[in-house]
C-alpha positions as CSV (number, residue, x, y, z in Angstrom):
1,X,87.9,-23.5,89.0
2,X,88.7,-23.3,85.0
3,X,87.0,-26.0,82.9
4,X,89.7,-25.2,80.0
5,X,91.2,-28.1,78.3
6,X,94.2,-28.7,77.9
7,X,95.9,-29.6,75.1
8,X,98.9,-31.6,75.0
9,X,101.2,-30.0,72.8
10,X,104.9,-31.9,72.2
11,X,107.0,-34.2,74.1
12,X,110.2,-32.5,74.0
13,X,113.7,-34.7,74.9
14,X,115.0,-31.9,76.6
15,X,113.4,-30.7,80.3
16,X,115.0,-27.6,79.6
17,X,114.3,-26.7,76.3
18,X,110.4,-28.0,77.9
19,X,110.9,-25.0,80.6
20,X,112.2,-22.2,79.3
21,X,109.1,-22.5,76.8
22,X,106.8,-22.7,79.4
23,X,108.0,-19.9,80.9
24,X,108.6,-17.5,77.9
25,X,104.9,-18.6,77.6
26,X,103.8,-18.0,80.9
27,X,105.6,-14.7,80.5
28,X,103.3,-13.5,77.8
29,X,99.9,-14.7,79.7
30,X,99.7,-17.6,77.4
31,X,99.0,-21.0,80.1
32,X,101.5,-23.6,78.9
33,X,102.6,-26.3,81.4
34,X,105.7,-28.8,81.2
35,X,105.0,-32.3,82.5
36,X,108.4,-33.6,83.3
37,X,108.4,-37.5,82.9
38,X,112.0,-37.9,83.7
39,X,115.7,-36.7,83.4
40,X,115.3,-36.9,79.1
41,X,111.8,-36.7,78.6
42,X,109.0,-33.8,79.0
43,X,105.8,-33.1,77.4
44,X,103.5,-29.8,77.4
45,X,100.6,-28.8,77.8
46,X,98.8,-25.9,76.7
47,X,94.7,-24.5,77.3
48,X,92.9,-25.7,74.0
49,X,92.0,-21.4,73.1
50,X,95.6,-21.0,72.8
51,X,96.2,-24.1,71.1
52,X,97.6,-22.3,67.5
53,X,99.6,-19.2,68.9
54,X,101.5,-21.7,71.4
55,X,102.3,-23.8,68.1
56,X,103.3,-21.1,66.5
57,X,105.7,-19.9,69.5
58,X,106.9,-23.2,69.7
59,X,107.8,-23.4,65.9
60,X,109.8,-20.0,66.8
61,X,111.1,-21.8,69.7
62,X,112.6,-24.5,67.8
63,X,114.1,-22.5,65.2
64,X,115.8,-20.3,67.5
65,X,116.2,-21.9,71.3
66,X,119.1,-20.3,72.5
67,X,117.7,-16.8,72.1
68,X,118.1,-14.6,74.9
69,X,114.4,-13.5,74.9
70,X,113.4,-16.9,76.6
71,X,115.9,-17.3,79.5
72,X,115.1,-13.6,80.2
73,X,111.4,-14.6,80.8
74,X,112.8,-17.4,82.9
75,X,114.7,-15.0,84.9
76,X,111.8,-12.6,85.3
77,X,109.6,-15.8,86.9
78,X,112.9,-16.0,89.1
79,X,113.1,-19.5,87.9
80,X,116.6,-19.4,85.5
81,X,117.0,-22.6,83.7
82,X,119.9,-24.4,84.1
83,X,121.1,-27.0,80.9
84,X,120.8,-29.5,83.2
85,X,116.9,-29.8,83.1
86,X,116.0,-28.2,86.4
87,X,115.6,-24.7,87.7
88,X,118.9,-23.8,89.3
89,X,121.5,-21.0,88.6
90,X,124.3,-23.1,89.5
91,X,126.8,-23.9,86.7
92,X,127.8,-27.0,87.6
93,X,125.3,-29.8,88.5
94,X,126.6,-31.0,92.0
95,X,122.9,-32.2,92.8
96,X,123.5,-34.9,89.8
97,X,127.1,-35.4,89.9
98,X,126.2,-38.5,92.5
99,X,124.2,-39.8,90.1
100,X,127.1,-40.2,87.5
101,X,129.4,-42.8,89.0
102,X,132.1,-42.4,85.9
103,X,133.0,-38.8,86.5
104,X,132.4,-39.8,90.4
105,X,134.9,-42.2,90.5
106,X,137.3,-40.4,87.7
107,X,137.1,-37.4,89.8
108,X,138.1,-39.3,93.0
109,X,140.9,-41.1,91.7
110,X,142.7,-38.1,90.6
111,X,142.5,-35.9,94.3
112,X,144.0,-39.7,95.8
113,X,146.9,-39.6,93.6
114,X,146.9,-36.1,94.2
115,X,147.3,-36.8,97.8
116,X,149.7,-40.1,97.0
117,X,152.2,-37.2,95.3
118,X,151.9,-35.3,98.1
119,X,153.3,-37.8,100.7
120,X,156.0,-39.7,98.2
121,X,156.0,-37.9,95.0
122,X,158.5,-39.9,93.3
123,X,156.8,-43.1,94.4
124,X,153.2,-41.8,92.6
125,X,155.1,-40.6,89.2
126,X,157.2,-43.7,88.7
127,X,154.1,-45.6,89.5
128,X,151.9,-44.0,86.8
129,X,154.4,-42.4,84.1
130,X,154.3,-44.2,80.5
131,X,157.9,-45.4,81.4
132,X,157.0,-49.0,80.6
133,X,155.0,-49.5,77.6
134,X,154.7,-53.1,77.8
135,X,152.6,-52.7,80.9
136,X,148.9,-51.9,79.6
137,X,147.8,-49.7,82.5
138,X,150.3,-46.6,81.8
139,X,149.0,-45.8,78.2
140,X,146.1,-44.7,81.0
141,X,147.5,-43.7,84.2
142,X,149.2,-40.6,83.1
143,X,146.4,-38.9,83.1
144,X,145.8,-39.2,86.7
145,X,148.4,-37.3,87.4
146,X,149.3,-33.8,88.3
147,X,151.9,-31.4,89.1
148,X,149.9,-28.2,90.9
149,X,146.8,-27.2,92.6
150,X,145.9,-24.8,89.7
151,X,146.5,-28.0,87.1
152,X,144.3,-29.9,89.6
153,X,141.5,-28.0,89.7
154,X,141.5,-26.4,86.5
155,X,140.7,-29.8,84.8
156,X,138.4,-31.4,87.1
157,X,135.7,-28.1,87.3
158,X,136.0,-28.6,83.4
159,X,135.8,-32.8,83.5
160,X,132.8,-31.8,86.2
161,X,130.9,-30.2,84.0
162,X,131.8,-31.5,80.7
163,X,132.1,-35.2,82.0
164,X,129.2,-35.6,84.4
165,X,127.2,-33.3,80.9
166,X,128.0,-36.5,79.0
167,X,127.5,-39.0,81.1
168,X,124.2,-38.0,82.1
169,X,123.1,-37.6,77.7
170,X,125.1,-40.9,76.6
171,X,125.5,-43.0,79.4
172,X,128.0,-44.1,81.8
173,X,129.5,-46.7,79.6
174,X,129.6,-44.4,76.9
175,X,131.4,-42.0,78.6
176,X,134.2,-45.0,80.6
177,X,134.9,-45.7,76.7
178,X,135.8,-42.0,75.6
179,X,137.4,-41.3,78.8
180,X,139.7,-44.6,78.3
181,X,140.0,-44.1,74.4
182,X,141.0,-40.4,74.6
183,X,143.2,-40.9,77.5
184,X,145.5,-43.7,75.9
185,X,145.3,-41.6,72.4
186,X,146.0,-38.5,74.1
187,X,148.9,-40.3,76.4
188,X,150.3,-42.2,73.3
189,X,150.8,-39.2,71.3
190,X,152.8,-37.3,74.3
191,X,154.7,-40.5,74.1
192,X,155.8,-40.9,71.0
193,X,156.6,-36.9,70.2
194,X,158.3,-36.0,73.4
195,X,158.7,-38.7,75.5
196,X,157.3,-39.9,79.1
197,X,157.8,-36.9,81.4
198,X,154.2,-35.7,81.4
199,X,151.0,-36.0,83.2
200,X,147.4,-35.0,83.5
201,X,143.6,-35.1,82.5
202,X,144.0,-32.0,80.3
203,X,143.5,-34.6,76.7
204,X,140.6,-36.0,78.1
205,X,139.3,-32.4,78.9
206,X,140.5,-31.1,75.5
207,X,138.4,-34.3,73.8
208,X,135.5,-33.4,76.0
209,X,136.2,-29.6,74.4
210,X,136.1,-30.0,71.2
211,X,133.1,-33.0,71.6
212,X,130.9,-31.2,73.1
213,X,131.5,-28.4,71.1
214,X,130.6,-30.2,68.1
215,X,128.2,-32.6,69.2
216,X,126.2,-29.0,69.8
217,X,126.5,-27.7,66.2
218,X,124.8,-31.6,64.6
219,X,122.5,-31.9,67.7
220,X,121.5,-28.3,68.8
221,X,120.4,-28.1,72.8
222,X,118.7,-25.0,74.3
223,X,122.6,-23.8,76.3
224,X,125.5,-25.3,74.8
225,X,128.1,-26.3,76.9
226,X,130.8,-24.9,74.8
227,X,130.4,-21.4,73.3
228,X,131.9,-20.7,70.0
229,X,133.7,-17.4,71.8
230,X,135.3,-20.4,74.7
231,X,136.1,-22.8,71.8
232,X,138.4,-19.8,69.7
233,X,140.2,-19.3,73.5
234,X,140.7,-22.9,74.1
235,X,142.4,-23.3,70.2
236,X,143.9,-19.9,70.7
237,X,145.4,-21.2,74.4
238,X,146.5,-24.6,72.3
239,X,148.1,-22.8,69.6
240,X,150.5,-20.2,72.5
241,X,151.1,-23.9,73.9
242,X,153.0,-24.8,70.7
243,X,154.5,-21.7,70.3
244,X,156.2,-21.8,73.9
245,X,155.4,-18.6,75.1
246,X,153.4,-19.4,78.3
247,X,154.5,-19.2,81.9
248,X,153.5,-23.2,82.3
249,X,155.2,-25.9,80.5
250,X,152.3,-28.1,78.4
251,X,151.5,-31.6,77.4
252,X,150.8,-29.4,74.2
253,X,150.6,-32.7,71.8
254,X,148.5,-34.5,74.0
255,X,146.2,-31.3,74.3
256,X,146.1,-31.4,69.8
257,X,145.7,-35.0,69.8
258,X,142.8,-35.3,72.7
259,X,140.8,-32.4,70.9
260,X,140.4,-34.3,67.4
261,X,139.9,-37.2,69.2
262,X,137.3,-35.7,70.5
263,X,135.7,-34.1,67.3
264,X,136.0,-37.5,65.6
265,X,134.2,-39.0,68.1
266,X,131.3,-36.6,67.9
267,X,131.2,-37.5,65.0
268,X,130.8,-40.9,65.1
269,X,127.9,-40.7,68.4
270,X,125.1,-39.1,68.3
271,X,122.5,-38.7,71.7
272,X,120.8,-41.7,72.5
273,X,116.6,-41.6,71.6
274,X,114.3,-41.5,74.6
């Protein structure tokens, strides 16, 4: 048995930034362990003869975290990193999506009215549709709504990941209050430019866009959740919305008005300190 010390190194806010530098460390013979405390908080450990190279990879690390040098080392342990903070190669986080009950419950609510248009569409859409202002509720419910199986799914893989992303780095209130305030921004602007025949999640997911997005560039993590290449297709897909030359018909001001609701709102939060 070795009688090396080891040194503790950082505490690092991020499991997965803490992982992928063990094992780009590991991967050059160099013994580095990460000590996860819980879901926001790890701290490493390194043998006390390799005390100053490991700072010095670390330093490196921090400048540069996304670089494809460390997840390749992860990969070559067979142990990929997933954003989420635990080894998986799964996109989405289903293991944790119990554990947020916003995008839970969010996501539940639209596959029922899904179902409620199914059997009596014209009861579900008259039910939810902004067609009566003075009643609170509709500046909300329109986003519960929608009109295909491709709409459907389309925005709850994204409110899946982006959502239950959120949720789990600012909280479940924090994320009941954005979903709320983009919805009825997002809703309200549809409103007032075109009128009341329109219906889904696709603000909220264009607010979740463009706040993740940006929330990356002030507060880098190791994976962002929204690529710079994704971000152009998502503007670019907005901007063919406005110009009217796609096969589906758009809530195309709701989509503008959810994405800088979303990128003022990231600017106003910022993560939460563990």
């Amino acid at each position: 048995m070795s009688a090396t010390t080891m040194l503790k190194l950082a505490e690092m806010n991020d499991p997965a930034a803490a992982l992928l530098f063990a094992d780009y460390c590991k991967s050059r013979g160099l013994q580095v362990n990460a000590q996860l405390e819980n879901d926001m908080l790890a701290i490493l450990y390194c043998e006390e003869n390799c005390h100053k190279q490991v700072t010095e990879l670390l330093h490196e690390f921090v400048q540069q975290p996304a670089h494809p040098r460390y997840q390749a080392a992860a990969w070559q342990r067979s142990t990929p990193v997933a954003t989420n903070g635990t080894h998986s190669a799964v996109t989405i986080p289903w293991a944790k999506i119990a554990n947020c009950p916003v995008t839970t419950v969010l996501l539940l609510l639209c596959l029922l009215v899904y179902g409620w248009q199914q059997l009596d569409f014209e009861s579900a859409v008259t039910g939810l549709q902004l067609t009566a202002p003075e009643q609170i509720w509709r500046w909300f419910t329109p986003a519960l709504l929608h009109f295909s199986v491709t709409h459907l799914v389309f925005n709850l893989l994204w409110w899946l990941l982006l959502g239950a992303a959120v949720e789990r780095r600012f909280g479940s209130v924090s994320l009941l209050n954005f979903t709320v305030v983009t919805a009825v921004i997002s809703n309200a602007t549809q409103y007032f430019v075109v009128g009341t025949n329109f219906g889904g999640l696709s603000g909220v997911v264009y607010a979740l866009f463009g706040f993740c997005w940006l929330n990356h560039k002030r507060y880098p993590q190791v994976q962002p959740l929204i690529s710079d290449a994704l971000a152009i297709f998502m503007l670019v897909w907005l901007i063919l919305g406005f110009a009217d030359v796609l096969w589906v018909s758009m809530a195309n001001w709701a989509h503008l008005a959810g994405l800088l609701a979303g990128l003022i709102m990231a600017l106003l939060l910022k993560p939460p300190r563990r």
